[in-house]
N, C-alpha and C positions, 0 to 999 in steps of 0.2 A: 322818289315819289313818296315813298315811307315818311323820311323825313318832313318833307312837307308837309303833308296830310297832319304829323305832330304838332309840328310847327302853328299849322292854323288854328287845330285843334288848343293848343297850348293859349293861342295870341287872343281867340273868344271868349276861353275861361277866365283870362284876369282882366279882358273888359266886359265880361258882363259881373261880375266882383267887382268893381268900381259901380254900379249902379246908385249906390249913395249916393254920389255926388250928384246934383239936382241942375237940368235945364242945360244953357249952354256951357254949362264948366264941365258936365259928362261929356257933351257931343265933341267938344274938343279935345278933351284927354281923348275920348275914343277914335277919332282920327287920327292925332298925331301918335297914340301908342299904336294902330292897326299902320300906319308907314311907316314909323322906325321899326316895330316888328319883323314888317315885311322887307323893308334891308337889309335886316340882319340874317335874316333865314335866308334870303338869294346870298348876300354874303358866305354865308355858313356854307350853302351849298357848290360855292363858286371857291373857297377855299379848299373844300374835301376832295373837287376832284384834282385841284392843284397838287397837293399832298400826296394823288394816286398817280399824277403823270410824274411827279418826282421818284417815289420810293419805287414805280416800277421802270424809272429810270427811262422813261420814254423822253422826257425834257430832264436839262443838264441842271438846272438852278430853280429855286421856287421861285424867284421873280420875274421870272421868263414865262415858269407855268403859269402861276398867279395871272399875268397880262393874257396869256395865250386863252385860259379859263375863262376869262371874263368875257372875251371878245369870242369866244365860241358861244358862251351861254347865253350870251345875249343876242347872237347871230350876225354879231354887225361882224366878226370875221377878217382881221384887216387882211391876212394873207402873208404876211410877213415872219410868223413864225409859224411852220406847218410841223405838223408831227410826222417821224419816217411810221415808211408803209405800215408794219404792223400793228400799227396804234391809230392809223387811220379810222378807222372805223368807231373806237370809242369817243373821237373828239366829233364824228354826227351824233354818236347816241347823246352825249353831252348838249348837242346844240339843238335838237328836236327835243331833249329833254325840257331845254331850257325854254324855249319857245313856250312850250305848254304850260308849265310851271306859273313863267309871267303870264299870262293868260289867266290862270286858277287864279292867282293872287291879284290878278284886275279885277275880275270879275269877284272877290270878296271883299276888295276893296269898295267896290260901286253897290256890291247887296249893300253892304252894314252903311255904307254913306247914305243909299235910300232907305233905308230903316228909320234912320233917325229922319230924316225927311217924314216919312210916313209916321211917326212918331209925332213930330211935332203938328203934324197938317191936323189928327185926327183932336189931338190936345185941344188945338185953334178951336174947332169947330165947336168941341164941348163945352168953351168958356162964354 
């Protein structure tokens, strides 16, 4: 969650530092950087736990974790590689984590999209 909370944190500071750019050439930089952003931070975050089910040897190869990660945090789960019992437990916290997480990052994604929406409506009306 740490990471993420940076992560956002991080993703707002260099688009609102693009503010120079004027009209719709910010509203689209500011889109497309706030969803590659947000790939790469679910990325990030679906990588490190990959890394943790490897080194603590819960899964045998990282491209097994890698798929297993992904399909936990994203909840879809296919069920086909399960982690044994004692790791059990970290691949929910993983996928309740994950759950929330994409949530946060929707709901920032649709603030800053209606910002600029509400950015623009109010511009309208001034002119």
């Amino acid at each position: 969650m740490l990471l993420h909370l940076l992560g956002l944190s991080a993703l707002l500071l260099i688009i609102r530092q693009r503010r120079r750019l004027e009209g719709w050439r910010h509203d689209a930089w500011a889109v497309l950087m706030a969803a590659i952003g947000l790939f790469i931070l679910h990325g990030a975050e679906i990588w490190g736990y990959a890394l943790f089910y490897v080194a603590c040897g819960a899964l045998g190869d990282f491209e097994t974790a890698l798929y297993f990660s992904t399909a936990t945090y994203t909840t879809i789960g296919y069920g086909d590689v399960v982690l044994a019992r004692p790791w059990r437990v970290i691949g929910a916290i993983e996928g309740a984590g994950g759950i929330i997480l994409l949530g946060w990052s929707t709901a920032f994604f649709v603030a800053m999209v209606g910002r600029i929406n509400s950015i623009e409506n109010r511009v309208g009306r001034e002119t």
